[in-house]
C-alpha positions in Angstrom: -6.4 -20.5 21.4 -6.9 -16.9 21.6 -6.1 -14.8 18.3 -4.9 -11.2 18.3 -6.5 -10.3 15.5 -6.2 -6.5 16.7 -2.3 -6.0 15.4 -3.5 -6.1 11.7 -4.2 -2.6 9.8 -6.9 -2.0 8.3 -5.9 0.5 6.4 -3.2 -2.0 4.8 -5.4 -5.1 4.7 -7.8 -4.3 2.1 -6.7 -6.5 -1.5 -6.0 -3.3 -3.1 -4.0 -1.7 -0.7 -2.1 -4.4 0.4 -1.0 -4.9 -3.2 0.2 -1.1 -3.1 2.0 -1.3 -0.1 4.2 -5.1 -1.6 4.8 -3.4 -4.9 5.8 -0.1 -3.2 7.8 -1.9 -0.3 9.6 -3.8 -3.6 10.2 -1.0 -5.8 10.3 2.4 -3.6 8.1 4.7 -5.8 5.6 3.8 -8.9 4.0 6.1 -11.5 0.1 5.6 -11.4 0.0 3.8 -14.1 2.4 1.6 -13.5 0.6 0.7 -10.4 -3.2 0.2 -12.1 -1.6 -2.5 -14.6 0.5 -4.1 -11.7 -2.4 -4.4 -9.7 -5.0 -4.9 -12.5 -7.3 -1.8 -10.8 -9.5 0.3 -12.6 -8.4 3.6 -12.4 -11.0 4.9 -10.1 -10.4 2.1 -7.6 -6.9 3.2 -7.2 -7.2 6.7 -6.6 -9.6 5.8 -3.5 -7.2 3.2 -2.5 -4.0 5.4 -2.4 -5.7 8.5 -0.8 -6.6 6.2 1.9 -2.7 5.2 2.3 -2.0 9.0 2.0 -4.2 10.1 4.4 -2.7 7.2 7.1 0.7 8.6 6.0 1.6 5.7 5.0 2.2 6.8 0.7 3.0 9.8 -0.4 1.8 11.5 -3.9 3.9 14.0 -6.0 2.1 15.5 -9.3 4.2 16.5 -11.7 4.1 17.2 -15.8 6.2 14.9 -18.6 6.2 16.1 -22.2 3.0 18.0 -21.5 1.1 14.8 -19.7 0.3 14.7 -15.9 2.2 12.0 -14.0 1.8 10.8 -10.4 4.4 9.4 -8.1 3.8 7.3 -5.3 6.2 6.7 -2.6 6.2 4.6 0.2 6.6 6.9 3.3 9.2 5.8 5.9 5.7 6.0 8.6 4.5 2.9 6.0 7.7 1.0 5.6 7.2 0.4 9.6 3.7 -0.1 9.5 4.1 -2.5 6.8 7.0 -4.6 8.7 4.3 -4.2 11.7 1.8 -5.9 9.6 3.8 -8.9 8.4 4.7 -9.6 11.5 1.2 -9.7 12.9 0.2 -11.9 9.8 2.7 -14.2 10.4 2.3 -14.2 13.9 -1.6 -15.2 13.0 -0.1 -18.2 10.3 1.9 -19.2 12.8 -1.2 -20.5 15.0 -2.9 -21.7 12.6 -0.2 -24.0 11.8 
């Protein structure tokens, strides 16, 4: 059986970021915060984890100020919707022969 292990992103299949990528396929756009207590991630962990969806395109960050305290947005990019869909597919297709 020959496995095409090849068709899954890296850049998505880390815990982390594939945790970012359901919550943000689910919901559009999350605050940071929302995101560290979804995910349970220190905040440290996160930041590395979303600047390497950012810099694959895949999120996108907006900073903006609320009643004086910073906020961050982050948005799934239409570039990581499809790469996302690509991904699940790929997994499945894996699942699927190990069935």
């Amino acid at each position: 059986m020959s496995l095409d292990i090849d068709r899954i992103d890296d850049v998505i299949h880390g815990r982390v970021r594939l945790g970012i990528m359901v919550y943000l396929a689910d919901t559009g756009a999350a605050d940071f915060t929302e995101l560290k207590t979804a995910l349970e991630a220190t905040q440290g962990n996160l930041s590395v984890h979303i600047k390497k969806l950012e810099e694959a395109g895949y999120v996108a960050i907006a900073k903006s100020f609320v009643n004086n305290k910073p906020l961050t947005r982050i948005t799934l990019t239409s570039e990581g919707r499809a790469a996302f869909s690509t991904y699940l597919d790929a997994l499945g297709a894996l699942i699927g022969k190990a069935r």
